[in-house]
NUPAKE-421805 format. One line per field, with one value per residue (C-alpha): x, y, z. Coordinates in Angstrom, 1 decimal. Example, Ala and Ser with C-alpha at 12.3 -4.5 7.8 and 13.67 -1.06 7.14 Angstrom:
<nodes>
xx (12.3; 13.7)
yy (-4.5; -1.1)
zz (7.8; 7.1)
</nodes>
This chain:
<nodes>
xx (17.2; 14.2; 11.9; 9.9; 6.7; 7.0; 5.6; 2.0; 3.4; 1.0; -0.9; 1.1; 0.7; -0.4; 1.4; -0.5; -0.1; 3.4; 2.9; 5.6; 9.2; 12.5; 15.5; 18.6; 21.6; 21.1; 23.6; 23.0; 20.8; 19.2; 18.0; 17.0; 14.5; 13.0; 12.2; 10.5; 8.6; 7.4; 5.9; 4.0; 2.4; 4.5; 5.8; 9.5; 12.1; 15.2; 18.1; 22.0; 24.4; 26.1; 23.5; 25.3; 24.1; 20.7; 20.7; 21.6; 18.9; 16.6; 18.1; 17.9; 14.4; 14.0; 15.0; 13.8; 10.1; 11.1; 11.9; 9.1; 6.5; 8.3; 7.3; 4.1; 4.2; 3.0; 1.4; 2.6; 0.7; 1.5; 5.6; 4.6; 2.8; 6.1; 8.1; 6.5; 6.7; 9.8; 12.0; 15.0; 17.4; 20.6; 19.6; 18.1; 15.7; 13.6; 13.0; 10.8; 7.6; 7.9; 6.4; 9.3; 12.7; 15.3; 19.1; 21.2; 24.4; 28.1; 28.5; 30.6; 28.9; 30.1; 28.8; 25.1; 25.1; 25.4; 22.5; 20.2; 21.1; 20.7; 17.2; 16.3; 16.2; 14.2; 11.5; 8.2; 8.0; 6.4; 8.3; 9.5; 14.0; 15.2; 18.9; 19.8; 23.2; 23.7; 27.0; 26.7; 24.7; 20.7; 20.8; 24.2; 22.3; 19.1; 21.0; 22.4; 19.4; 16.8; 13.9; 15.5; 12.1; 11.5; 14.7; 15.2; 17.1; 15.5; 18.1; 17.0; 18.8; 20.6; 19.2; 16.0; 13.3; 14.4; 14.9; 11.9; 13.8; 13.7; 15.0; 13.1; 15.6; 14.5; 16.9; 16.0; 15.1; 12.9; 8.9; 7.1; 4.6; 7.3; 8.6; 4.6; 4.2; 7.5; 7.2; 3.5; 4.7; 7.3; 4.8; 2.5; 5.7; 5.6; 8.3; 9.1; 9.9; 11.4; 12.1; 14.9; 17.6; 20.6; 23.5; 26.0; 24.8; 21.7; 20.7; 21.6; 24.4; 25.6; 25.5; 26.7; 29.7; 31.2; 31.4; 33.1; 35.5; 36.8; 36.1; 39.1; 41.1; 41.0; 42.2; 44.8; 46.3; 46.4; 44.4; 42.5; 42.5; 39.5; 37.7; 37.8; 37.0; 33.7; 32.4; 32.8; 30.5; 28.1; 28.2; 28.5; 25.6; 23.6; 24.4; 23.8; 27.4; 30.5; 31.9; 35.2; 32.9; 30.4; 33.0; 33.9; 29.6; 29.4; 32.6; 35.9; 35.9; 32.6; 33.2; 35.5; 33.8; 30.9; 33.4; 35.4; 31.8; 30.8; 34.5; 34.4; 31.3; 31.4; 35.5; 35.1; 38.0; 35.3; 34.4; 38.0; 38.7; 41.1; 44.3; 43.9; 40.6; 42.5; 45.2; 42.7; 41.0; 44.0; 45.6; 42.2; 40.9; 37.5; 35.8; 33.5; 33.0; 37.1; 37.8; 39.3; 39.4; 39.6; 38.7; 39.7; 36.8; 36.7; 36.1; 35.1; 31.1; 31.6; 30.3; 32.5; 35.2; 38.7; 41.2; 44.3; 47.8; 46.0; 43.3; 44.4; 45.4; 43.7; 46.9; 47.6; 47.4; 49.8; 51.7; 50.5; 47.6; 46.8; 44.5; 41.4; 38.5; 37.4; 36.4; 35.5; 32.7; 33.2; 29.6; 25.8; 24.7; 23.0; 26.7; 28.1; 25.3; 24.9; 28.5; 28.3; 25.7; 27.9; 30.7; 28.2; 26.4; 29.5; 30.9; 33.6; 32.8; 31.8; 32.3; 29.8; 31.2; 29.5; 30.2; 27.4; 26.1; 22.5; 23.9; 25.6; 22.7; 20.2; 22.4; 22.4; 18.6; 18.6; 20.2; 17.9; 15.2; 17.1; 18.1; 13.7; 13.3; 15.6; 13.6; 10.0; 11.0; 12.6; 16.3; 17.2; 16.1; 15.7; 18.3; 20.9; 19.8; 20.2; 23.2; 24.3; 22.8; 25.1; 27.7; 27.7; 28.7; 28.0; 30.3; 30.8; 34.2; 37.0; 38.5; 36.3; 38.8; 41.8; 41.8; 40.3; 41.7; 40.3; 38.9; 36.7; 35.5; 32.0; 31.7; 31.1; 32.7; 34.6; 38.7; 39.1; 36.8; 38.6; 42.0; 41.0; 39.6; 42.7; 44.9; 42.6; 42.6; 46.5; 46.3; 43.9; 44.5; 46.7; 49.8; 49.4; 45.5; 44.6; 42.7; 40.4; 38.3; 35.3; 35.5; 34.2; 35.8; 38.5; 42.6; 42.8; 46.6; 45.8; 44.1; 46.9; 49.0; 47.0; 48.8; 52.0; 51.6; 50.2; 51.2; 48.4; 45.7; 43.8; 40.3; 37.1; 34.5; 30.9; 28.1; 24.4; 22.8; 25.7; 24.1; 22.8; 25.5; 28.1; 31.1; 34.2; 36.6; 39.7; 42.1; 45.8; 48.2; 51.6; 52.2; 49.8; 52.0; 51.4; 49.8; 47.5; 46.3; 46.3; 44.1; 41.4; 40.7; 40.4; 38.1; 35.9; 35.8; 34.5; 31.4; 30.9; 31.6; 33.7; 36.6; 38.1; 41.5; 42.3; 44.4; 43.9; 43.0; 39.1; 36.4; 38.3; 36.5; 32.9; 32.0; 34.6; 33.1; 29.2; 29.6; 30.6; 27.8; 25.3; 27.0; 26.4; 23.1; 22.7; 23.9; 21.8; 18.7; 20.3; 20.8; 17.2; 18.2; 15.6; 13.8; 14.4; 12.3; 13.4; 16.6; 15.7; 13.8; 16.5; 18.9; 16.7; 15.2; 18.0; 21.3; 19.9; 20.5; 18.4; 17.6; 17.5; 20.4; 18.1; 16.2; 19.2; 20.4; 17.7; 18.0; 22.5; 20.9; 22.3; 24.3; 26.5; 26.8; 27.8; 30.3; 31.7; 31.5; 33.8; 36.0; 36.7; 37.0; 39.5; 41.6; 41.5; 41.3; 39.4; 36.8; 34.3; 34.2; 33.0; 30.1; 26.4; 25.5; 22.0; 23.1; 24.9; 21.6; 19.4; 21.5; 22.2; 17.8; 17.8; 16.7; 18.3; 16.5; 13.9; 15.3; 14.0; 10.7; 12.0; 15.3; 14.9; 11.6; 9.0; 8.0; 4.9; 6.3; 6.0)
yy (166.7; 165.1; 164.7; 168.2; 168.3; 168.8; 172.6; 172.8; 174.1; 173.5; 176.9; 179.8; 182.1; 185.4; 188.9; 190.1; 186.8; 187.4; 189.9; 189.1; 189.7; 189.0; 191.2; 189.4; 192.0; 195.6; 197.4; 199.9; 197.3; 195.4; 199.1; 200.2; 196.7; 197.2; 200.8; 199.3; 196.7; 198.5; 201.4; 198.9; 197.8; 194.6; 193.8; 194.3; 192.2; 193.3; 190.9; 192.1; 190.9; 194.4; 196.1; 200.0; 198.8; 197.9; 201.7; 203.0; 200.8; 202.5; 206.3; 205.8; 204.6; 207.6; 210.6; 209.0; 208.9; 212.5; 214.2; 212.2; 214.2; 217.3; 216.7; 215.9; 212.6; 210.8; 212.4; 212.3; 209.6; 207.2; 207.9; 206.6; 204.0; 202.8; 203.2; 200.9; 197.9; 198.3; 196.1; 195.3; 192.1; 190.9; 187.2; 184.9; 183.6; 186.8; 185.1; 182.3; 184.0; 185.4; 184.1; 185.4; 185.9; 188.0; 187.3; 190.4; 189.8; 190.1; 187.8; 185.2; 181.7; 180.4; 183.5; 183.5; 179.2; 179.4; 182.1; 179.5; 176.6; 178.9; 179.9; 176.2; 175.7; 178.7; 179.8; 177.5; 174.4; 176.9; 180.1; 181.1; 182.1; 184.2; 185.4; 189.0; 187.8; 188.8; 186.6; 183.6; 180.3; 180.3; 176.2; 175.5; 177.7; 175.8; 172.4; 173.4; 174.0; 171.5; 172.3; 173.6; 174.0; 177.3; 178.5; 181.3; 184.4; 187.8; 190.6; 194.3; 196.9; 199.8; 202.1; 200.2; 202.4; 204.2; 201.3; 199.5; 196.4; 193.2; 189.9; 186.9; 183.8; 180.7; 177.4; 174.1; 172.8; 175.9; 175.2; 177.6; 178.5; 180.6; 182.5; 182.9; 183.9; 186.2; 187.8; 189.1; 190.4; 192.7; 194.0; 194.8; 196.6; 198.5; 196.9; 195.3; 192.1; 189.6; 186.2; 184.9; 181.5; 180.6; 182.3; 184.8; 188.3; 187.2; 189.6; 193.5; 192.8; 189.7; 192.3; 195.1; 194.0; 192.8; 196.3; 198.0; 195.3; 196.5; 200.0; 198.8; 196.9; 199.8; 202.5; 199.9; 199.9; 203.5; 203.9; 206.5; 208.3; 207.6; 211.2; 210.3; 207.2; 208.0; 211.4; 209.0; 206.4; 209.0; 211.8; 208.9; 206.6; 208.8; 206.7; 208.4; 207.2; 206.4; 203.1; 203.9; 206.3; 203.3; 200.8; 203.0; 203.2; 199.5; 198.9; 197.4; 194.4; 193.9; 193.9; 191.1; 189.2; 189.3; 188.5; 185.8; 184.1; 185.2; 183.8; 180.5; 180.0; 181.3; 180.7; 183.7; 185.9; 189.3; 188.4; 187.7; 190.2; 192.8; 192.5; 196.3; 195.6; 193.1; 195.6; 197.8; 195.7; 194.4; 197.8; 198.7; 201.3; 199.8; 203.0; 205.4; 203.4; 203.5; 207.4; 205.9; 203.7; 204.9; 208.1; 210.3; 211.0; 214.2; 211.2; 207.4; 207.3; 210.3; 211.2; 214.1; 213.3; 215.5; 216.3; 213.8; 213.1; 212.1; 214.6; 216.3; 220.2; 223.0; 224.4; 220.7; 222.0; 220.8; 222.7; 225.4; 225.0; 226.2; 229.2; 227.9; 230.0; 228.2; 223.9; 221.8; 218.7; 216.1; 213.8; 214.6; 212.2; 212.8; 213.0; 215.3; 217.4; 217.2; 218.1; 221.2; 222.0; 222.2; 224.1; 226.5; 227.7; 228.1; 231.1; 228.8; 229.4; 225.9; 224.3; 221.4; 219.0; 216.3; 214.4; 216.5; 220.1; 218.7; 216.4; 219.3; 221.2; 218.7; 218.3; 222.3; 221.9; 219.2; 221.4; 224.4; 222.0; 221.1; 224.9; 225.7; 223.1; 225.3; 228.1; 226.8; 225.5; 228.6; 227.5; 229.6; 233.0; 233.6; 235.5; 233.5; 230.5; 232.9; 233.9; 230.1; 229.2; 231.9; 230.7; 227.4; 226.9; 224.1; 222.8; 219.4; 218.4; 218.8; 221.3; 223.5; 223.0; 224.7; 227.4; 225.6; 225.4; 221.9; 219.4; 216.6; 213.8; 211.7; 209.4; 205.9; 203.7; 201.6; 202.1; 201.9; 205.2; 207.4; 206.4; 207.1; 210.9; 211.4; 211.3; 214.1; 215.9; 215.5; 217.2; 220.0; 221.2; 223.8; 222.9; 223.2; 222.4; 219.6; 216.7; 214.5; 211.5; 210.5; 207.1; 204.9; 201.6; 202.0; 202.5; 206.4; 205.7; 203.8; 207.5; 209.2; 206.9; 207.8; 211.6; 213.0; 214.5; 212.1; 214.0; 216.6; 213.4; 212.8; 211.1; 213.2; 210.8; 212.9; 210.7; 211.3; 213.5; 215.6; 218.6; 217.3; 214.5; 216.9; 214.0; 213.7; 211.1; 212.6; 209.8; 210.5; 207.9; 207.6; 209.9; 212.8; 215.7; 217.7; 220.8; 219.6; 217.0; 220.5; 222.2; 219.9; 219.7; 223.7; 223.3; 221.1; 223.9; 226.3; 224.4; 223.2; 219.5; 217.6; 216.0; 212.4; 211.9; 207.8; 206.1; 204.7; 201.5; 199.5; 200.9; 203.7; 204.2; 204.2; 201.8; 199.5; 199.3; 199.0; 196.8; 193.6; 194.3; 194.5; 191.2; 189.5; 190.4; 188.9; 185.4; 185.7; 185.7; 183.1; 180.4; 181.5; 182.8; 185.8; 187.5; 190.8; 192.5; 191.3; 192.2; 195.5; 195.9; 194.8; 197.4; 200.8; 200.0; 198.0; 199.8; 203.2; 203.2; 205.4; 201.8; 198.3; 196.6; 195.2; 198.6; 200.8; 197.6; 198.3; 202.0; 201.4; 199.0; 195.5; 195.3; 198.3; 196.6; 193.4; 195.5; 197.2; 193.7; 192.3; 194.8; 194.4; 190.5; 191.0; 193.6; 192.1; 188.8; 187.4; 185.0; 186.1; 189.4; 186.9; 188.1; 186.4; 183.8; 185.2; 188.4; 187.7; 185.5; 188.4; 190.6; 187.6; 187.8; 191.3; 191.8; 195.2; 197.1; 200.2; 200.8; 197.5; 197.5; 194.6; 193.7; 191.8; 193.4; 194.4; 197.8; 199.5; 200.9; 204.2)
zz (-60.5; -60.9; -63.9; -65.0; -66.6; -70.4; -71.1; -73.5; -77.0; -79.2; -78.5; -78.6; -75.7; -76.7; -76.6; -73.6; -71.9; -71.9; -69.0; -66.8; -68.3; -66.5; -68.8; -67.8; -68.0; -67.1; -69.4; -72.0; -74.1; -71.4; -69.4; -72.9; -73.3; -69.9; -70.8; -73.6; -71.9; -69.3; -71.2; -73.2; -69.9; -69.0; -65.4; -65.4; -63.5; -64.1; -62.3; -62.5; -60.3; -59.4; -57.4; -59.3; -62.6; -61.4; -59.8; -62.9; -65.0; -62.8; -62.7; -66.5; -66.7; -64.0; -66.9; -69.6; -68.4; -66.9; -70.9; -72.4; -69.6; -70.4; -73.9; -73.4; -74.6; -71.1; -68.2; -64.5; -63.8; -66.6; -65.3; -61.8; -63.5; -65.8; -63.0; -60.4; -63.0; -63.0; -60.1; -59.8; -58.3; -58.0; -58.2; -60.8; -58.2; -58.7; -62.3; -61.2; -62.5; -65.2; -68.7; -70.8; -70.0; -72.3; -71.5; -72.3; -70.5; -72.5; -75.2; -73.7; -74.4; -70.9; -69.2; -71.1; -70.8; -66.8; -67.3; -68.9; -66.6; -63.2; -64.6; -66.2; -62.4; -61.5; -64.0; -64.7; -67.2; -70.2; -69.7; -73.2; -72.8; -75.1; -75.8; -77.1; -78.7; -81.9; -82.5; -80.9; -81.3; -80.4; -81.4; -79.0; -76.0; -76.6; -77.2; -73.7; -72.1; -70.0; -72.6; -76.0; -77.6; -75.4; -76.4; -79.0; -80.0; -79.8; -81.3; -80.1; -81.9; -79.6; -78.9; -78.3; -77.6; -80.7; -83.3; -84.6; -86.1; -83.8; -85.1; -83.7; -84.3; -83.9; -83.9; -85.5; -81.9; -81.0; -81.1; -83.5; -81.0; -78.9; -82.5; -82.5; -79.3; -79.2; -82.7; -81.9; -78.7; -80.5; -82.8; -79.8; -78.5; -81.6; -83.1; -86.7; -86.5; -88.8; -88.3; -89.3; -88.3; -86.6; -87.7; -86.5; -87.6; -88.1; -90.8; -90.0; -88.2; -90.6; -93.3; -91.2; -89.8; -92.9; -94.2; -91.0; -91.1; -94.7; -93.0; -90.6; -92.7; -95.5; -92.7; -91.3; -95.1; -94.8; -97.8; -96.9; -93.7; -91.2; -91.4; -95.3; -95.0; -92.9; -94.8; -97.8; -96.5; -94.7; -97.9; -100.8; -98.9; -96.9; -94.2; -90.5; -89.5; -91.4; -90.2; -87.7; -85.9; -85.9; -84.5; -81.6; -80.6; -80.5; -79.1; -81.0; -78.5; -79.5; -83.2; -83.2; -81.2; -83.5; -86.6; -85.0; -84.5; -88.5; -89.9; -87.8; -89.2; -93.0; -93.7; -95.6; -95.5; -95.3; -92.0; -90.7; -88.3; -89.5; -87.3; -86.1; -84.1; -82.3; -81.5; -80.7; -78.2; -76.9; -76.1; -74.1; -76.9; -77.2; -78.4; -76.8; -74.0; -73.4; -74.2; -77.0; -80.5; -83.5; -82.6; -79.1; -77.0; -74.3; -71.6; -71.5; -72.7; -74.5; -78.2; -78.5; -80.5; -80.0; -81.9; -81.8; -83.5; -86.2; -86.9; -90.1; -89.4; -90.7; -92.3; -93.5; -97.2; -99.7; -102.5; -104.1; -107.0; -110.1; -111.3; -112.5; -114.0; -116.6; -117.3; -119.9; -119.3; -122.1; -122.3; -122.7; -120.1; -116.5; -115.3; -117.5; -117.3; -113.8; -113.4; -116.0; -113.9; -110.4; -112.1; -113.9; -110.7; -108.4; -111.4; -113.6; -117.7; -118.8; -122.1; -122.5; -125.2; -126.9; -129.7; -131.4; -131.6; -131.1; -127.8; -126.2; -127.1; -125.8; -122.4; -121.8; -122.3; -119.3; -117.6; -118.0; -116.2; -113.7; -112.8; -113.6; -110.7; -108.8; -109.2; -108.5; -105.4; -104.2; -103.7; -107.2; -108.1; -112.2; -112.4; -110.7; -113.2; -116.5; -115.1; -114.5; -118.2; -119.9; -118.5; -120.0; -124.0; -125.5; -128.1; -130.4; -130.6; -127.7; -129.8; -127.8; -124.6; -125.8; -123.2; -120.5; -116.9; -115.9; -118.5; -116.9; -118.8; -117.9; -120.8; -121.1; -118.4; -121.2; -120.7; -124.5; -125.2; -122.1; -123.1; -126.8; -125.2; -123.0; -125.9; -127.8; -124.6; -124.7; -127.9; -127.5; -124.4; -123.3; -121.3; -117.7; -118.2; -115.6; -117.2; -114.3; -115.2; -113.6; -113.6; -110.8; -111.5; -114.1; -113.3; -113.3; -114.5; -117.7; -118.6; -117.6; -119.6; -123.1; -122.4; -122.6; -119.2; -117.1; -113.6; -115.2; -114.8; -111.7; -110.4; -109.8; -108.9; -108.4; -107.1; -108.8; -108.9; -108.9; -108.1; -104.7; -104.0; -101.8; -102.1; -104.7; -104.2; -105.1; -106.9; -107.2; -109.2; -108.1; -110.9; -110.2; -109.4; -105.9; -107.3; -109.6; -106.2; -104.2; -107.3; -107.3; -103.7; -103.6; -106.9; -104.8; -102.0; -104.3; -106.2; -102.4; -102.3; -100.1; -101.1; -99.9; -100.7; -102.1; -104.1; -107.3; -107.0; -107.4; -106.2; -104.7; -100.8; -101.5; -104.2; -102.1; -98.9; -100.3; -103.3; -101.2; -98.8; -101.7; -103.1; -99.6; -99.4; -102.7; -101.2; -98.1; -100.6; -103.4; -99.3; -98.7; -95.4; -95.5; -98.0; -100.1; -97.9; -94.6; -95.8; -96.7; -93.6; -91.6; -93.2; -92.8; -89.6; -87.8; -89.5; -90.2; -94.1; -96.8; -98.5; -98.3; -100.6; -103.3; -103.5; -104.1; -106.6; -108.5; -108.6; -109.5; -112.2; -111.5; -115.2; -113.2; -110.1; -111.6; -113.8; -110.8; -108.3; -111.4; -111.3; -107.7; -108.0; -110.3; -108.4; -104.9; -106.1; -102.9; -103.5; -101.1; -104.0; -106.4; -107.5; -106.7; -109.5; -109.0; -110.0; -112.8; -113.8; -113.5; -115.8; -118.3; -118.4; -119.2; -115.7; -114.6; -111.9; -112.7; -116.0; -117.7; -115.4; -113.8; -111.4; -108.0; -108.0; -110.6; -110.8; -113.5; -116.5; -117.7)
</nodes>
C-alpha cells in the first residue's frame, strides 16, 4: 500500500457533520444503534455479511417505527422518512463514505481486527472508527489499525433505543477531537455520555459483571437456590432483574468472555469466571438466546421462563410449624420499630421491649406516625391503624416475653450484646418459643449458642424500612431444627414478605453480592478511573439500579459498610474483599454519608 494522507484532527468534526454512519454488525445491538441513528436524522449503512440478518435489521426497524406511529409518537411520514436512511450490505465496501463507523460484530478480537483492517482500506483518511466491545482492548484495536488516532470505543447499552447511558472510550493513542466529536454526537442522539479509558468493563459493565459472577458462583455452591438468589437481589436492591435471570439476557458465553478479559487484566480472583458459566457455555446453554441457561425458556429467544427440575414445587413445604399468635420485638430503633410495626398490622399481639419504659414508649410513638402517614395518604383507614396501635404493648425488660410465640431481637449489631440478650431470652421465654435475630453480618449460631435451645434460633433479616422492604432472608444454622425453619417462612407469608432461604454464613445473599460491588466502585474512584458521578451515572442509566454506588453508600452510612465489607474480608478471606483504603479513610475522618452532613459527597444540614 502506498502512503495515505494524514487525517486533519485538530478540529473536531461536529455532531451533525457526522451525518453518514456505517454500523458494522447487524445483531440485536447493532439493529438497535441503527434504529437510533436514523431516527435522529443520520444516513444509515448497515453492512452484515449474512444477507437474513440484514432482512431482519430491517423487518425490525420496520415494527418498531410501526408501534411508535400507533402511538402517536411519529407520523406516517417521518416512518418513511427513517426508513429510507436506512440501507443495507453485505460488504465493507459500502463503508467508504461514511464519517463514522461503529463496529458491533461478536467479541472475538481476530474477528473485530480483520473489521478494522478491511475498512482501514475502504473508508476516507478522517473517518472517526469506533468499536462497541465492551471487553476487549480499544488501545490493541487502534494499535492495530493504519491510523490509531481515529480509533475509539463507543459502548451502547442493550437495548439501545431505550438506554440513555453511552460510554465514549478513548485509548492513550486516540486523538481528543474524535472523543469530542463522538461524545457530542451521542448527546445529540439523546444520550448520556461519559467518557471514560481502556479497560475491560469499562465502567457499568466492569462493575456489573463482577457481581453476576458471585451471583453464579454463589448458586454453583448451592448456597441459595437461583429463584432466591434473584428475588433477593431484585426485592433487597430494587434492582429490575436479579442476576441469573440477567446472565441468561446477555448470554452466559458472553459473560465469560467479558470476565476472562476483566481477570487477565485485574488478577483479581472476583472477576475469575466461576467454573459453572464455562459448563454452561460449553454444554450450549447460553441463556435466552439458547432456550436455556440458568433458567428454561418456552423456546430459544424467549423471555418466558418454564418450569424445570429445578423449579421449587408448590407443595415443596417442609415439616410442620408451630402456632404463632403472638411476638415479642426487643430494640427501640427504626428496625425494631419498623418490624413491631409489620407484625402489628398483619393481626399478631406485639410486645415492644426496650431497655426502658420511656424507649418502648417513644418507639410505639414512632410508630403511631408512621401508621398517621398511612392514613393521610389513603393506604390505612383510622380504624385499621387504632386497631394496629392496640395491638402493640410496649414493655421495658424482656420479662415482658414470657408468653410470646416468636421473639425477634433488632438491637445493636455488636455480637457481645445479642449473645448477652439470647441468654435472657433463654431464660424468659417459654419453651417451644422461637427466638430469630436480625442480624445482617454476625454468625446467627454464636446466638444460638448463648441458649440452651439453639435449634429454637434462626435469622430474620428485614431490610429498611421494614414496612415497605417486602424481603426476609431466612438464615438457618446447621442446628436450626426443621419446624421452627418451616414456622418462619409461613410467618413471613402472613405479614406479606418474601422469604429467601440461606445459610449462615457473611453477608448472607444480599449484603454478599452488593457489598463487593460497592467496594469496587470505591477503587475505580481511589485509580481515578471515573468519577463519583460517572460512576453513578453509569449504574442507573447503563445497569438499571435505583442508585448510583456512592449514593446509596452514603444513605447505608459508610462506618456500616466498612463494618459489613470487614466482616466479609474476614469470612471469605479473598483479598479482592479487602476493603477500599479510601473508605476506611473517610470513616477514620468522621466522614459517614447523610448522617454526618458529609460522606463521598456533601449534603446541607438540617
Amino acid at each position: 500500500m502506498g502512503p495515505q494522507s494524514t487525517p486533519d484532527l485538530s478540529t473536531p468534526p461536529s455532531p451533525l457533520s457526522l451525518s453518514t454512519i456505517a454500523v458494522v454488525g447487524l445483531g440485536t445491538m447493532g439493529t438497535g444503534i441503527a434504529e437510533v441513528l436514523t431516527r435522529a436524522g443520520r444516513e444509515v449503512i448497515g453492512i452484515d455479511t449474512d444477507e437474513t440478518a440484514a432482512r431482519q435489521a430491517v423487518a425490525t426497524l420496520e415494527a418498531a417505527t410501526a408501534r411508535a406511529v400507533a402511538r402517536e409518537r411519529i407520523t406516517e411520514r417521518e416512518r418513511q422518512d427513517i426508513l429510507a436512511r436506512f440501507r443495507t450490505f453485505t460488504d465493507l465496501q459500502a463503508a467508504a463514505d461514511a464519517d463514522l463507523v461503529i463496529e458491533v460484530v461478536p467479541e472475538d478480537y481476530e474477528l473485530k481486527r480483520q473489521v478494522f483492517a478491511g475498512l482501514d482500506a475502504v473508508v476516507r483518511a478522517d473517518t472517526i472508527l469506533a468499536t462497541g466491545t465492551n471487553a476487549l482492548s480499544v488501545t490493541r484495536l487502534a494499535a492495530d489499525s493504519q491510523r490509531p488516532e481515529r480509533v475509539l470505543g463507543v459502548h451502547f447499552f442493550n437495548p439501545a433505543p431505550a438506554m440513555k447511558l453511552v460510554e465514549v472510550v478513548s485509548s492513550v493513542l486516540t486523538a481528543p477531537t474524535a472523543v469530542a466529536a463522538v461524545t457530542e454526537l451521542a448527546r445529540d442522539l439523546g444520550k448520556d455520555p461519559i467518557a471514560v479509558g481502556d479497560r475491560p468493563g469499562f465502567v457499568a459493565d466492569g462493575l456489573l459483571f463482577g457481581y453476576l459472577n458471585q451471583a453464579a458462583a454463589m448458586y454453583e455452591a448451592r448456597y441459595a437456590t437461583r429463584e432466591d438468589i434473584d428475588a433477593a437481589m431484585r426485592l433487597g436492591c430494587g434492582l429490575p432483574m436479579g442476576p441469573l435471570a440477567l446472565l441468561d439476557l446477555i448470554g452466559v458465553d458472553t459473560a465469560r468472555t467479558v470476565l476472562e478479559a476483566m481477570y487477565a487484566e485485574s488478577q483479581d480472583r472476583l472477576h475469575a469466571p466461576a467454573p459453572i458459566l464455562g459448563q454452561l457455555a460449553e454444554a450450549g446453554l447460553t441463556g435466552r438466546k439458547a432456550g436455556r441457561g440458568f433458567y428454561t425458556y418456552d423456546a430459544p429467544g424467549s423471555g418466558t421462563a418454564v418450569p424445570d427440575a429445578e423449579s421449587p414445587a408448590a407443595a415443596d413445604e417442609l415439616a410442620a410449624g408451630r402456632t404463632v399468635s403472638s411476638v415479642g420485638v426487643a430494640g427501640s430503633g427504626t428496625m425494631a420499630s419498623g418490624i413491631a410495626e409489620v407484625f402489628a398490622k398483619a393481626g399478631f399481639k406485639v410486645v415492644l421491649a426496650a431497655r426502658s419504659l420511656e424507649k418502648a414508649e417513644k418507639a410505639k410513638a414512632r410508630i403511631a406516625k408512621s401508621l398517621g402517614r398511612s392514613v393521610d395518604k389513603g393506604r390505612l383507614t383510622a380504624e385499621a391503624r387504632d386497631t394496629t396501635l392496640a395491638s402493640i404493648t410496649p414493655a421495658g425488660a424482656l420479662e415482658a416475653f414470657a408468653d410470646v410465640d416468636l421473639a425477634v431481637e433488632a438491637v445493636a449489631e455488636d455480637l457481645a450484646v445479642k449473645q448477652e440478650l439470647f441468654r435472657t431470652l433463654d431464660k424468659v421465654c417459654k419453651p417451644g418459643a422461637i427466638l430469630a435475630t436480625t442480624t445482617s453480618s454476625l454468625p446467627v449460631v454464636a446466638c444460638a449458642r448463648a441458649t440452651s435451645r439453639p435449634e429454637d434460633v434462626i435469622g430474620m433479616h428485614f431490610f429498611n424500612p421494614a414496612p415497605a422492604m417486602k424481603l426476609v432472608e431466612v438464615v438457618r444454622t446447621v442446628l436450626t431444627a426443621d419446624d421452627v425453619h418451616a414456622t418462619v417462612r409461613a410467618v413471613c407469608a402472613k405479614v406479606r414478605k418474601h422469604p429467601v432461604d440461606c445459610g449462615d454464613r457473611a453477608g448472607f445473599i444480599v449484603n454478599a453480592l452488593l457489598f463487593p460491588y460497592l467496594n469496587n466502585a470505591i477503587k475505580m474512584v481511589e485509580e481515578h478511573y471515573a468519577s463519583l458521578d460517572d460512576i453513578d451515572a453509569a449504574m442507573k442509566l447503563g445497569g438499571g439500579y435505583p442508585m448510583g454506588p456512592f449514593e446509596l453508600l452514603d444513605v447505608v452510612g459508610l462506618d456500616v459498610s466498612l463494618a459489613i465489607e470487614k466482616v466479609l474480608h474476614a469470612e471469605f478471606r479473598d483479598p479482592g474483599l479487602a476493603p477500599a483504603p479510601l473508605l476506611e479513610h473517610l470513616v477514620a475522618a468522621g466522614c459517614l454519608g447523610r448522617k454526618t452532613g458529609r460522606g463521598f459527597r456533601e449534603y446541607a444540614r438540617r
